[in-house]
TORNU-872879 format. One line per 4 residues: number of its first residue (from 1); their letters; for each residue x negated, y, z of N, C-alpha, C. Coordinates in steps of 0.001 Angstrom, whole numbers. Layout:
BEGIN
NUM	A	X:Y:Z:X:Y:Z:X:Y:Z; ...;
END
This chain:
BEGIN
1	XXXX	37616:-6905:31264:36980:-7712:30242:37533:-7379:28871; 38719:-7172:28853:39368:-6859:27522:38944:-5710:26708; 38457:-4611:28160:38360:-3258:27084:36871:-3528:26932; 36320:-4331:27728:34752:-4473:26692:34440:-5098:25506;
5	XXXX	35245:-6566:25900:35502:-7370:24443:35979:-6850:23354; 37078:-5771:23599:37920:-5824:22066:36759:-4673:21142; 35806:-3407:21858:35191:-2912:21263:34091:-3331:20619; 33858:-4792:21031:32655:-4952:20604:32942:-6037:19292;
9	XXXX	34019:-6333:19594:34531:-7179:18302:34736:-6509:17273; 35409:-5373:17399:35363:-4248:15862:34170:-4012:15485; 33039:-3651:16821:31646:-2708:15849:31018:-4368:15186; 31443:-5563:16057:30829:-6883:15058:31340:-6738:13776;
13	XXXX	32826:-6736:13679:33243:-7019:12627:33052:-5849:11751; 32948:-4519:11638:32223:-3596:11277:30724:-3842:10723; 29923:-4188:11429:28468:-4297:11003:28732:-5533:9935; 29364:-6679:10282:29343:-7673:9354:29540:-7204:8064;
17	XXXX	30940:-5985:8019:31550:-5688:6853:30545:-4271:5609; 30077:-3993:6719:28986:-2672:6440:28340:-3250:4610; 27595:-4271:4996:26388:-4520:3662:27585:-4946:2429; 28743:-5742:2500:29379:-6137:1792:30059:-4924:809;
21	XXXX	30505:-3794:2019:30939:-2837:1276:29956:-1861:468; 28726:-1948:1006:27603:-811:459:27644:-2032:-828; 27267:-2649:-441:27313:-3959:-2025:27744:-3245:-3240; 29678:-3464:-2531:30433:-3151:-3490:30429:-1705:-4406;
25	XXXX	30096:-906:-3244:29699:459:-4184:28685:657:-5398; 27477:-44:-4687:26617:22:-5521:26996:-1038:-6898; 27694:-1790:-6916:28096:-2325:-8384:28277:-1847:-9036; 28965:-654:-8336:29982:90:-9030:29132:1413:-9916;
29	XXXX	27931:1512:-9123:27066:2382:-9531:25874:1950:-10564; 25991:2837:-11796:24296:2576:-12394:23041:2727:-12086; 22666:1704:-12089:21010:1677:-11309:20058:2700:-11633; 19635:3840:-11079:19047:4895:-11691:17842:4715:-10961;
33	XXXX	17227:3647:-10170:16095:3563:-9487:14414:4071:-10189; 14078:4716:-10306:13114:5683:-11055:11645:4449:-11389; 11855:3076:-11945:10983:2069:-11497:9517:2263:-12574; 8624:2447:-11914:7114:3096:-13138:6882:4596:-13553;
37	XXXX	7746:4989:-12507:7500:6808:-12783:6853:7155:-11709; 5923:6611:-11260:4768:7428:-10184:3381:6636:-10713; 2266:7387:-10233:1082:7186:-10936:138:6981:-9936; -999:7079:-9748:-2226:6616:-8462:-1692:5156:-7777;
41	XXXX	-1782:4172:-8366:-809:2640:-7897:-1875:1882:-6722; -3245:2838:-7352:-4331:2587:-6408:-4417:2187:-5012; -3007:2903:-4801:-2630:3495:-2974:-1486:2572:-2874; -1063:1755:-3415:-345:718:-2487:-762:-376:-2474;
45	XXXX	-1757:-1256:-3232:-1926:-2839:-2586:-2230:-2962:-1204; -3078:-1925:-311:-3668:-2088:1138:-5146:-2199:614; -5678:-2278:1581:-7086:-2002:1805:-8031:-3254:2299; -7221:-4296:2713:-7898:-5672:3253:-7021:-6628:3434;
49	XXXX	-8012:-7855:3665:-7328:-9310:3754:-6133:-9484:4639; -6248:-9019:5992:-5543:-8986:6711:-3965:-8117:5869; -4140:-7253:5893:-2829:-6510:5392:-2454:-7532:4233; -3109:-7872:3629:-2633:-8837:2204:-1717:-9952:2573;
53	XXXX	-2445:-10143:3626:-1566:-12080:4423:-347:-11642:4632; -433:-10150:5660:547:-10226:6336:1904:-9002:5476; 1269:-8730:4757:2659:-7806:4026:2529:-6344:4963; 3667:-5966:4338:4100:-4627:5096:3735:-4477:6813;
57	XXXX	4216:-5428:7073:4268:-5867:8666:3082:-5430:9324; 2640:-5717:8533:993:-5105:9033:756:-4072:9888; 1517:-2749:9514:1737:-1555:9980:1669:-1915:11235; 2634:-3034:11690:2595:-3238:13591:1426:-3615:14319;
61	XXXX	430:-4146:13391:-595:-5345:14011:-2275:-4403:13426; -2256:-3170:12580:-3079:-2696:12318:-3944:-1849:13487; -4275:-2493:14485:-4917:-2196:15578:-6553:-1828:15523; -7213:-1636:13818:-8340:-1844:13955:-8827:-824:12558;
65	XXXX	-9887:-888:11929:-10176:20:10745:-9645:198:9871; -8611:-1275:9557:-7707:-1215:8410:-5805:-311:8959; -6333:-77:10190:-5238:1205:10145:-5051:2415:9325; -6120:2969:9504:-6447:3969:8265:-5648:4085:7138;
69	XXXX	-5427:2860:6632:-5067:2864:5221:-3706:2325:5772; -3002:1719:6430:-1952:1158:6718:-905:2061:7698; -1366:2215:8987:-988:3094:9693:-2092:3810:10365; -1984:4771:10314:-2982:5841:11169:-2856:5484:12683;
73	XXXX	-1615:5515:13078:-1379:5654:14219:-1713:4530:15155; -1770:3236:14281:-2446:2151:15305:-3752:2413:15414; -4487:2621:14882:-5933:3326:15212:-6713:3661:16234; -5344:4526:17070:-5799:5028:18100:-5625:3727:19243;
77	XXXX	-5429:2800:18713:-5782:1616:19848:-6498:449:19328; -8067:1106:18692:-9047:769:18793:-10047:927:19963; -10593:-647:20419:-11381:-378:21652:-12721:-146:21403; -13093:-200:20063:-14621:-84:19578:-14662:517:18451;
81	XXXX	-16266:1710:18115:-15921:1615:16577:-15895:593:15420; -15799:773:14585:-15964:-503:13721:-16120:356:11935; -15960:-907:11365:-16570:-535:9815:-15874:-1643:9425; -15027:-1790:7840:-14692:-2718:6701:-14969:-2563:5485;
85	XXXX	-15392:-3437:4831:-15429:-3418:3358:-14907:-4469:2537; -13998:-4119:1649:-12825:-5054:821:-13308:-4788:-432; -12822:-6132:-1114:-12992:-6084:-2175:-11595:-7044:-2860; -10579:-6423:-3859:-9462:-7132:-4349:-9453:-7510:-5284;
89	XXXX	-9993:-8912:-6033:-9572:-8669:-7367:-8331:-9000:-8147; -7793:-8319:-8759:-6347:-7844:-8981:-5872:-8629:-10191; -4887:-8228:-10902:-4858:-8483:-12078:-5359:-7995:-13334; -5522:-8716:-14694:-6274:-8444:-16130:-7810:-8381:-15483;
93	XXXX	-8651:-8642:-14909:-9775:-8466:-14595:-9632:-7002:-14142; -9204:-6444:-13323:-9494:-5058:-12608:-9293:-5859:-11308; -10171:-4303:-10744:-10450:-4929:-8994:-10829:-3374:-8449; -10427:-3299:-6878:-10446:-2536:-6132:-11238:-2882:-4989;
97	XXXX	-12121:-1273:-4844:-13186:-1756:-3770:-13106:-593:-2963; -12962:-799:-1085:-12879:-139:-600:-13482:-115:760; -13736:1168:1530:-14601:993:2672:-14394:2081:3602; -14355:1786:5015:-14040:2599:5887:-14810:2468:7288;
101	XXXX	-14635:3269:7823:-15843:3363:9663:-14594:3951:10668; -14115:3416:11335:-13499:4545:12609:-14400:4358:14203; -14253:5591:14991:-14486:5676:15964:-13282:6169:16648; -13378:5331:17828:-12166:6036:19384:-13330:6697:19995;
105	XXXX	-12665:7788:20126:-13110:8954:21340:-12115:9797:22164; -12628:10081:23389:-11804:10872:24652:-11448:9789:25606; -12080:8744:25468:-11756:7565:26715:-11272:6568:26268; -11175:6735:24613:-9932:5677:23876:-8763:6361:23428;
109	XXXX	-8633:7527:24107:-7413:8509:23535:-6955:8819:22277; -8213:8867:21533:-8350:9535:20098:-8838:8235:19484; -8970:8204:18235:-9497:8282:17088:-9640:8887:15749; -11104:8627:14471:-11143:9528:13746:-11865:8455:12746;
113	XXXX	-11255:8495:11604:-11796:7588:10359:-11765:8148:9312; -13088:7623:8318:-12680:8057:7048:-12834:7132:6285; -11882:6763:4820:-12113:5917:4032:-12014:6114:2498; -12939:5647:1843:-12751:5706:305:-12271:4214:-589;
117	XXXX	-11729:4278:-1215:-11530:3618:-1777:-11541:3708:-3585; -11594:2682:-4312:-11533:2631:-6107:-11201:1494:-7011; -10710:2171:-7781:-10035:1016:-8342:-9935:1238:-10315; -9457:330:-11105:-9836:513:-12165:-11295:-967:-13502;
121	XXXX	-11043:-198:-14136:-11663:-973:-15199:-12673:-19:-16299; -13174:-1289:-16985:-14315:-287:-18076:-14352:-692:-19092; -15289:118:-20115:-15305:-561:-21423:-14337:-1248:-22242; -13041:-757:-22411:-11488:-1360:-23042:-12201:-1031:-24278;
125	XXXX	-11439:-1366:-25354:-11502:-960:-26440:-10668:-185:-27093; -10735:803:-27827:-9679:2087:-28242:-8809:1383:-29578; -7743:1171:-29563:-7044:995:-30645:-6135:1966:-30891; -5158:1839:-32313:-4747:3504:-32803:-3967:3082:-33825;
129	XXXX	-2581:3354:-34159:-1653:2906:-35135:-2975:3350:-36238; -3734:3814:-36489:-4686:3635:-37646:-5921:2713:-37855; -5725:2578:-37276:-6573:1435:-36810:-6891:322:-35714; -5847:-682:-36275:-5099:-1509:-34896:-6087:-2442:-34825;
133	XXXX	-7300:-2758:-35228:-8427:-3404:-35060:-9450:-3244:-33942; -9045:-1618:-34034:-10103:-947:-32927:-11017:-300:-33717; -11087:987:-32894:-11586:1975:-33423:-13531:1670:-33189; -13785:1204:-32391:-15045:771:-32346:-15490:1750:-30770;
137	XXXX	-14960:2936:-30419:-14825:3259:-29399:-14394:2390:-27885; -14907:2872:-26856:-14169:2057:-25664:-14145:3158:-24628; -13378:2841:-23548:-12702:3968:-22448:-12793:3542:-21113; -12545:3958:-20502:-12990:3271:-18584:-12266:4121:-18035;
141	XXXX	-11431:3637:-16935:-10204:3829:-16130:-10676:3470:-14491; -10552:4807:-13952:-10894:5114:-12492:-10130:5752:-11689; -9357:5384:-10502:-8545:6144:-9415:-9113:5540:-8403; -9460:6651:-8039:-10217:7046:-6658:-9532:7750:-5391;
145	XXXX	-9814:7586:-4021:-8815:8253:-2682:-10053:8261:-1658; -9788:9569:-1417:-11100:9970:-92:-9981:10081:967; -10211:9852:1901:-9314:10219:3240:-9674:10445:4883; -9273:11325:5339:-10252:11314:6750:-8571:11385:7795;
149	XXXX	-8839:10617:8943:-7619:10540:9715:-8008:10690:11074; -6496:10942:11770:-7211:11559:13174:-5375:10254:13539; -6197:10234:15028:-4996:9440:15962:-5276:9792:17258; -3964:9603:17743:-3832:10149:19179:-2649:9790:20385;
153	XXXX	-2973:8836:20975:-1962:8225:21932:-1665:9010:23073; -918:9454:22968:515:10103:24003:998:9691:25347; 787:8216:25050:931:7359:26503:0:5935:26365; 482:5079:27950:96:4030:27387:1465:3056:26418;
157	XXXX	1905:3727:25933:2801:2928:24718:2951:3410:23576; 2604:4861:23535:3486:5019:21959:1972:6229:21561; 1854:6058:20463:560:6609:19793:1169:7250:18049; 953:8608:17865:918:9072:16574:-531:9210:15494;
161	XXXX	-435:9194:14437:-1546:9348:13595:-1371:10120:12296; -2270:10478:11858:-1964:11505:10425:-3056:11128:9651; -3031:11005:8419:-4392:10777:7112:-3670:12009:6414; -4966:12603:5288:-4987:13641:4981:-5746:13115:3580;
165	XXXX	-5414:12996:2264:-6464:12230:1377:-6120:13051:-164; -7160:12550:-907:-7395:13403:-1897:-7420:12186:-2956; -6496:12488:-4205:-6411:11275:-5253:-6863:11392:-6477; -7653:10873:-6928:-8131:11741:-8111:-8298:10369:-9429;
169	XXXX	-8080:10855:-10598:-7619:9401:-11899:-8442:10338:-12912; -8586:9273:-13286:-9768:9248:-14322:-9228:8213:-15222; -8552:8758:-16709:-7887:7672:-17473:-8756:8017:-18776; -9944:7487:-19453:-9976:8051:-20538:-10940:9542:-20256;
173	XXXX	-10614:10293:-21156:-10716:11409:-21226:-10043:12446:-20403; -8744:11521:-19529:-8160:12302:-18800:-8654:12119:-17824; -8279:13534:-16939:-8167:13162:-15627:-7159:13964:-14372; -6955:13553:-13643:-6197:14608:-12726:-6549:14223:-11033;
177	XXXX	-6054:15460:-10249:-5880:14844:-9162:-4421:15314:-8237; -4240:14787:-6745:-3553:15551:-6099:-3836:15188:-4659; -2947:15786:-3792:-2999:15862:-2445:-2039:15089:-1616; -2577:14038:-797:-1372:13678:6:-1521:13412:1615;
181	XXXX	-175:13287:1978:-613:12896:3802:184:11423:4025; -455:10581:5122:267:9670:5599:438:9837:7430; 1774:9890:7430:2166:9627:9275:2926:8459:9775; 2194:8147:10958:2605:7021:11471:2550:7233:12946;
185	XXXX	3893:6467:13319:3899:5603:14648:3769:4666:15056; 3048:4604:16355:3466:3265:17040:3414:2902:18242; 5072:2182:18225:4984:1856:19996:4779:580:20620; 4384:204:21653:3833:-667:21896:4241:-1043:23680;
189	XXXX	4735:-2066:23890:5406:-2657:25422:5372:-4089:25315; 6162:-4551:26196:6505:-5905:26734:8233:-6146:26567; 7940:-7473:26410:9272:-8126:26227:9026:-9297:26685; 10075:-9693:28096:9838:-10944:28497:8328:-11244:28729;
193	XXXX	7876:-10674:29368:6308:-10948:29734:5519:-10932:28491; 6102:-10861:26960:5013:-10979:25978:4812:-9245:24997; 3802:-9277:24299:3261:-7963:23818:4565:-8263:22646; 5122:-6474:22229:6012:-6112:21319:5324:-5078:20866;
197	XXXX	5306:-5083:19467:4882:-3606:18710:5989:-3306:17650; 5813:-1647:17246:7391:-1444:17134:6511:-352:16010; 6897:3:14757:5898:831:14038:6773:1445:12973; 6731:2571:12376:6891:3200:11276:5986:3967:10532;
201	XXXX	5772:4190:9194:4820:4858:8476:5930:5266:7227; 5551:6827:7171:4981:7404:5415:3949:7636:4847; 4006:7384:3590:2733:7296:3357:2919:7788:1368; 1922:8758:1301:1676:9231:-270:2951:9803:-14;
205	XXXX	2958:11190:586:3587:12284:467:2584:13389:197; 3116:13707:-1486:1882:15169:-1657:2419:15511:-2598; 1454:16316:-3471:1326:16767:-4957:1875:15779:-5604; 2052:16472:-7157:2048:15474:-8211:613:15486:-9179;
209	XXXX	848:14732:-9573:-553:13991:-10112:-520:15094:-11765; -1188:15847:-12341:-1171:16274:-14026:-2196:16266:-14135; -2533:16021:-15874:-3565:15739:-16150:-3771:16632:-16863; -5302:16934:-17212:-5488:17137:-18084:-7130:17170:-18617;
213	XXXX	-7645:17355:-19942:-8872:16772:-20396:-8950:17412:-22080; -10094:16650:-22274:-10635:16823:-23987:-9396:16536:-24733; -9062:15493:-24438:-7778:14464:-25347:-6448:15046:-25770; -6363:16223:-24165:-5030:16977:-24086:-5221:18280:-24793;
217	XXXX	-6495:18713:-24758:-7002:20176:-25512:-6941:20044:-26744; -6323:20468:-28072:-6356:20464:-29457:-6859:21708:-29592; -6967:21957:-31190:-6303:22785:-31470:-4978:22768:-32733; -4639:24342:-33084:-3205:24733:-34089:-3823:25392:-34772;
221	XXXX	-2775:25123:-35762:-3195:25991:-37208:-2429:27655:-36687; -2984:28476:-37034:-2268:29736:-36794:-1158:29979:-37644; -446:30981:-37420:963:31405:-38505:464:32317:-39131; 912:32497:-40731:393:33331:-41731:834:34752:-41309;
225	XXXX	513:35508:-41438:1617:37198:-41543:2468:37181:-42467; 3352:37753:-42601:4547:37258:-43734:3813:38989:-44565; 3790:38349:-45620:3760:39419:-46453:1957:39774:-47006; 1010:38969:-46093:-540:39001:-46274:-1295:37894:-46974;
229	XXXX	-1965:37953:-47768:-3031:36909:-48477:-3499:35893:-47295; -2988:35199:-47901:-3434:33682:-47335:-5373:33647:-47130; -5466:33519:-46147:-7248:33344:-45718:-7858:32356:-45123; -8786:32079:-45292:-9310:31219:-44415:-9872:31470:-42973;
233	XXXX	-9797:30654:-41989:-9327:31069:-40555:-9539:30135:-39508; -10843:29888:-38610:-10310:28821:-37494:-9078:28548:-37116; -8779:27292:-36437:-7766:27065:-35951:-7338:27730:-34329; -6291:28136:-33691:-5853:28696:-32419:-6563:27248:-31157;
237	XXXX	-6947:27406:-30136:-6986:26499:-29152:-5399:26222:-28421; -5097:25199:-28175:-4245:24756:-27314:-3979:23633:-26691; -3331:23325:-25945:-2988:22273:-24829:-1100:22032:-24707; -1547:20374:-24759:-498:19522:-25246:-230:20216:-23477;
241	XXXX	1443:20287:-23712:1768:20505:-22505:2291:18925:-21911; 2375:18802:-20720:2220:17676:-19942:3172:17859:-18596; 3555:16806:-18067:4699:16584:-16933:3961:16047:-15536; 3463:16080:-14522:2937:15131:-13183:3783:14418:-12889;
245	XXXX	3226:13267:-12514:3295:12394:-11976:3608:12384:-10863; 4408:11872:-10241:5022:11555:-8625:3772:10478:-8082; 3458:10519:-6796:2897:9788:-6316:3328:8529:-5880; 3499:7544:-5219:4202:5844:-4911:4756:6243:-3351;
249	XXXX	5200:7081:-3400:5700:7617:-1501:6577:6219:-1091; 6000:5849:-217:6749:5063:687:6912:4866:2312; 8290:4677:2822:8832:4918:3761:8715:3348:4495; 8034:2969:5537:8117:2136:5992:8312:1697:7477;
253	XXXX	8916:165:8407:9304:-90:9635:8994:-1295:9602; 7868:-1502:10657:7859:-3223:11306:7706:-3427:12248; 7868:-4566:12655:8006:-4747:14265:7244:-6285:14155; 7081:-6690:15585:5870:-7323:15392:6055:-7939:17284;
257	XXXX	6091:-9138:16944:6426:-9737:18716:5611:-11290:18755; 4683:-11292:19815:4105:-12568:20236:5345:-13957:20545; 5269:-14365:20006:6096:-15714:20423:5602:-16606:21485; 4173:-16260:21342:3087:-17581:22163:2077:-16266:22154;
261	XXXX	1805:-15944:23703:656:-15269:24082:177:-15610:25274; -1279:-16114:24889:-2152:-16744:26166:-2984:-15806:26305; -4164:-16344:26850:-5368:-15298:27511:-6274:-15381:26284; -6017:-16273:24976:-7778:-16149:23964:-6540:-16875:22870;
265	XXXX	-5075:-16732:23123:-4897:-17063:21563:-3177:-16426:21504; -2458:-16663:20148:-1160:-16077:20397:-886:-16401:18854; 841:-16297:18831:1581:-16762:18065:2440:-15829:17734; 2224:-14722:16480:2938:-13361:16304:3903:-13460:15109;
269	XXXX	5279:-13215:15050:6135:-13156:14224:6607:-11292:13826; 6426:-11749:13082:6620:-10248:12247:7696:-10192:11066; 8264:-8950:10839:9339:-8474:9973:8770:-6977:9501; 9792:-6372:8029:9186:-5395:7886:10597:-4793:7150;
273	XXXX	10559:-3419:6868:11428:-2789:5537:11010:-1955:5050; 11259:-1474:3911:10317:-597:2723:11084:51:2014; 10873:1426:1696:11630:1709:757:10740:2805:-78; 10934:2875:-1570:9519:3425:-2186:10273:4619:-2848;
277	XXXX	10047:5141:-3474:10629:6264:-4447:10512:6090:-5904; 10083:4533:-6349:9978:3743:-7370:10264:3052:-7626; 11281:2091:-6491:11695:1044:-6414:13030:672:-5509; 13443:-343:-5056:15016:-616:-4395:14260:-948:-2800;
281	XXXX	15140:-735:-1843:14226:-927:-823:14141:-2782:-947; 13124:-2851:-21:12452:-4273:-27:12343:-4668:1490; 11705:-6077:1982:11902:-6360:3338:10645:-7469:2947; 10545:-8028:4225:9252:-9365:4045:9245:-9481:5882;
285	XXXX	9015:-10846:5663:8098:-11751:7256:7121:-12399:6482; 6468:-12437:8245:4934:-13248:8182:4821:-13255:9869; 3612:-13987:9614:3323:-14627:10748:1536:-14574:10630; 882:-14714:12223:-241:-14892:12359:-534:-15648:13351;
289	XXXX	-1346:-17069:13601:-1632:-17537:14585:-3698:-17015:14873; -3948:-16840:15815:-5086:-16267:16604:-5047:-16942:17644; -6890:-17759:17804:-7259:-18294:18535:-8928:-17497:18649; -8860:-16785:19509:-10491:-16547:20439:-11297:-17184:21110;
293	XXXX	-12618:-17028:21366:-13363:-17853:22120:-13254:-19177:22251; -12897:-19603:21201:-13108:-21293:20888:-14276:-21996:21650; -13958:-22880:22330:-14908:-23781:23384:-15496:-22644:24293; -15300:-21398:24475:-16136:-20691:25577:-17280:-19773:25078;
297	XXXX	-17153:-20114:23293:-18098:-19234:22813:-17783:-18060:22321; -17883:-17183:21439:-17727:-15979:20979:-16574:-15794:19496; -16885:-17332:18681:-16223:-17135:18272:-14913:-17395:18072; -13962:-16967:16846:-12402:-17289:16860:-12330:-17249:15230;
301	XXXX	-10906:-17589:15242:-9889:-18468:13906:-8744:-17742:13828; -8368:-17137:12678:-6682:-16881:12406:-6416:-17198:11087; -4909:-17626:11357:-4218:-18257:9900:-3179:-17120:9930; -3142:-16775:8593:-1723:-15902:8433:-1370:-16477:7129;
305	XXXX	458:-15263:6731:1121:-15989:5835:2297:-14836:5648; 2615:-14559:4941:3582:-14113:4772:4492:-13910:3315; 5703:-13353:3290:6507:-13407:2080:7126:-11965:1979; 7304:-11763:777:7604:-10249:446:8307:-10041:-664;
309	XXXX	9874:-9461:-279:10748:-8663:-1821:10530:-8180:-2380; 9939:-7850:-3240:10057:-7252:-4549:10974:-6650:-4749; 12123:-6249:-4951:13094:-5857:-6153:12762:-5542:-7411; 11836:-4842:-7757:11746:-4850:-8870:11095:-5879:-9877;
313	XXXX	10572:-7051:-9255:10372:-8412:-9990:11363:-9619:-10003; 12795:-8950:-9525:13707:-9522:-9684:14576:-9778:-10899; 13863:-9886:-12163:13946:-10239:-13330:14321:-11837:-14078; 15536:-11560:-14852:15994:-12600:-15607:15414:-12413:-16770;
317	XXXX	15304:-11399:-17791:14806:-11055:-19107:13552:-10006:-19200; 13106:-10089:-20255:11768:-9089:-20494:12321:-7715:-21107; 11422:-6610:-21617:11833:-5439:-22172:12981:-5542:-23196; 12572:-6858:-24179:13504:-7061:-25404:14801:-7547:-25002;
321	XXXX	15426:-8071:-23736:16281:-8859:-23766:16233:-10697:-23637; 14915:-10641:-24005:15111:-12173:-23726:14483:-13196:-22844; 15308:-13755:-22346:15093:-15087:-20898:13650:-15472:-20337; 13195:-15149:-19126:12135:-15434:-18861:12001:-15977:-17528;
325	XXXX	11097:-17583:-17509:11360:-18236:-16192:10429:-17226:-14962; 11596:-17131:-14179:11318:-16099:-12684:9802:-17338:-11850; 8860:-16494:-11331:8173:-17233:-10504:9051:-17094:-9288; 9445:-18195:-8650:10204:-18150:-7102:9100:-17748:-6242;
329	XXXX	7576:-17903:-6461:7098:-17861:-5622:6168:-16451:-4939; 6551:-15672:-6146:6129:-14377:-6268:6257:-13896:-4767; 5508:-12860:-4272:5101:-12243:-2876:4449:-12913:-2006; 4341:-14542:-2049:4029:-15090:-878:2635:-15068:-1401;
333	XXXX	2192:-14455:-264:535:-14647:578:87:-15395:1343; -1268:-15726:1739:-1470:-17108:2715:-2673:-16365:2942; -3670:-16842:4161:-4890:-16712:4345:-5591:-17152:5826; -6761:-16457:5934:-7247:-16719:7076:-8733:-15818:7822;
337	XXXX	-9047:-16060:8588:-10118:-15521:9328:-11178:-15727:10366; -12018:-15730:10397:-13256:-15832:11071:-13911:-14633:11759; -14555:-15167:12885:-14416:-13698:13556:-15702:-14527:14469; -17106:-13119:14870:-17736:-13547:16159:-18069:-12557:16496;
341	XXXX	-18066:-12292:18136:-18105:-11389:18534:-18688:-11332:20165; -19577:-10676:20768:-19709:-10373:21826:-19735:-9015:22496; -20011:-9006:23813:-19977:-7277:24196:-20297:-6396:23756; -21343:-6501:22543:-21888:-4959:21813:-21909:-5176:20367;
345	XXXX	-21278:-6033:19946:-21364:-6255:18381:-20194:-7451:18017; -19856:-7010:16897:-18432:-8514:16672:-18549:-8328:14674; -18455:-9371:14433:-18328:-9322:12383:-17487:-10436:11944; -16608:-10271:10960:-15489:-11140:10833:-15590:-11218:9301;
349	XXXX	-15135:-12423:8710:-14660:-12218:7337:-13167:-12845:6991; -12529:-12269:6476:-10864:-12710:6138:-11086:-13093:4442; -9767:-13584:4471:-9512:-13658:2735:-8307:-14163:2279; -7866:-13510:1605:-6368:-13549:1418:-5692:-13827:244;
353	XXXX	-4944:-14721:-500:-4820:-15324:-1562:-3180:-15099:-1917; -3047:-14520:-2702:-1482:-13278:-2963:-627:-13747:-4474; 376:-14103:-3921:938:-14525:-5664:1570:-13344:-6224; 1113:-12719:-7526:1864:-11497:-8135:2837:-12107:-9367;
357	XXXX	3944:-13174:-9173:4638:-13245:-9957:4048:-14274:-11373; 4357:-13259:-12570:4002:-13728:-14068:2712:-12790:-14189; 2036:-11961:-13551:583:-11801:-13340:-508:-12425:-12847; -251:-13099:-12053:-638:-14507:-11750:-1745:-14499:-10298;
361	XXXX	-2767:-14936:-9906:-2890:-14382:-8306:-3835:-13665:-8448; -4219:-13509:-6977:-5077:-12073:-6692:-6039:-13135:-5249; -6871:-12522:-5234:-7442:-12484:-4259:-8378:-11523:-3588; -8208:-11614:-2061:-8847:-10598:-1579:-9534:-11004:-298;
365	XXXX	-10879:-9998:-398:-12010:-10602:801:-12605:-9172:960; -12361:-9047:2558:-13274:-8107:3684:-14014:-8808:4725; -15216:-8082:4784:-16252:-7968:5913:-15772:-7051:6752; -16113:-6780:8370:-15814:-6227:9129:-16471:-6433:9767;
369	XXX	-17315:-5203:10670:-18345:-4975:11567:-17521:-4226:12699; -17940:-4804:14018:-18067:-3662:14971:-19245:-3729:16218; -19446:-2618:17036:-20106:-2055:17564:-19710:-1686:18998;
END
């Protein structure tokens, strides 16, 4: 007993001591976290209600079209095809609209989806240290993502997936695009007689984003010849040189376990961790209760909820330095769902109601068809 006890008391007291000491280092260190240096932002709110309620976590429970955009790899444990269409509206009056179809094929083995999505605003008005009134001009702002994904389960537990997508921004006069991939796992068993899902995703690994356009094209005055009569002369063409943009790459893990699972309803607790290449890593829970076939009929009810870190809205002061009251309530999401469905057809609508801090809320609503 002793030589089992005493080892396990060090790696306790070890793990306890682990975060305290990473703590301490990092005090010690200047925060160089790269926070607003990636561009296409298009590609991280998610794609639907459901993902909105539930946060990151999602990744574990994305069993259906909104895998695609979340994890590929749950996908492939779709039992039907299906179709979604979301619509987010965000903050300042911009809103994102997006839509996707997957099919399972090879027995259920496979699946294959594609989804577009857009996001953005119109008609701003152009202002200009020369004219801070407004120039009388206006501009319209568009980022756009095509994506086609393939999934493919390995066993009956553990399933991989890959998206393959194309990003393209439209700022103005500018525009650019680039290339990225998202991969995901996911495994899937029992614990204690109840369903466990176990998941990781990357996601917006590619190119960098450069632009370029009318706005970036000038032209220069040419250089005289030293020693020749001054003439008159078009100007040289050139281009403001320019830096890309990093994409929002993020590294993500959730797990996802029934607390309460019956035959037409269940009680799922979920956790998540995040870590971005823009930000400090982050974490979040949520929860979903699901009830099916209510009275014997077709249809069903889900409530979800969840809460989500930030780090980087972990703010005492603004740009200038001075004091600004923190929303406590920032990340938390709430929502719900409706769903009817029989053997050859099922359509659901969710909607999901998201606090962004001192931006103030969001809401979001998908339709969902299947077949």
């Amino acid at each position: 007993m002793h030589r089992s006890f005493t080892p396990r008391l060090i790696l306790s007291a070890a793990l306890i001591g682990l975060p305290m000491t990473v703590s301490a280092q990092e005090g010690d260190q200047a925060d160089n976290v790269a926070y607003g240096s990636t561009t296409a932002e298009v590609l991280l709110p998610g794609a639907n209600a459901r993902r909105a309620a539930l946060g990151g976590s999602y990744i574990a429970m994305a069993t259906e079209v909104g895998g695609l955009n979340a994890n590929p790899a749950a996908t492939a444990l779709m039992t039907r095809p299906g179709a979604q269409f979301s619509q987010y509206d965000y903050v300042a009056d911009t809103r994102l609209n997006w839509g996707a179809i997957a099919f399972p094929f090879g027995g259920g083995a496979r699946a294959f989806g594609i989804q577009l999505g857009t996001f953005g605003f119109s008609e701003q008005p152009v202002y200009t240290v020369e004219t801070p009134e407004g120039t009388g001009e206006v501009y319209d702002v568009s980022e756009t993502f095509a994506a086609l994904t393939f999934a493919q389960n390995f066993s009956d537990r553990c399933s991989v997936g890959l998206t393959a997508k194309g990003v393209f921004d439209q700022l103005g006069q500018a525009s650019g695009s680039a290339f990225a991939i998202d991969f995901g796992t996911h495994f899937h068993s029992n614990l204690s007689g109840k369903p466990i899902r176990f998941a990781f995703t990357l996601s917006n690994l590619g190119t960098k984003l450069k632009y370029d356009g009318d706005k970036i094209r000038t032209a220069a005055p040419r250089d005289e010849l030293p020693g020749e009569d001054e003439i008159t002369e078009e100007d040289q063409p050139a281009v403001y040189r320019t830096t890309g943009f990093s994409l929002p790459t993020v590294f993500r893990v959730g797990l996802a376990y029934d607390v309460v699972a019956g035959a037409n309803s269940r009680v799922t607790v979920m956790g998540e961790f995040n870590q971005a290449n823009s930000n400090k890593a982050g974490f979040g829970f949520g929860a979903e209760l699901a009830a099916m076939r209510l009275g014997g009929s077709g249809f069903g009810l889900a409530a979800r909820g969840s809460w989500t870190a930030t780090p980087a809205e972990t703010y005492d002061t603004d740009f200038f330095g001075v004091g600004v009251d923190k929303e406590e309530s920032a990340g938390l999401a709430v929502g719900g769902g409706l769903s009817y469905q029989t053997a050859t057809f099922a359509i659901g609508f969710d909607y999901t109601w998201k606090k962004m801090g001192l931006l103030g809320d969001t809401n979001f609503f998908t339709v969902s068809l299947g077949w």
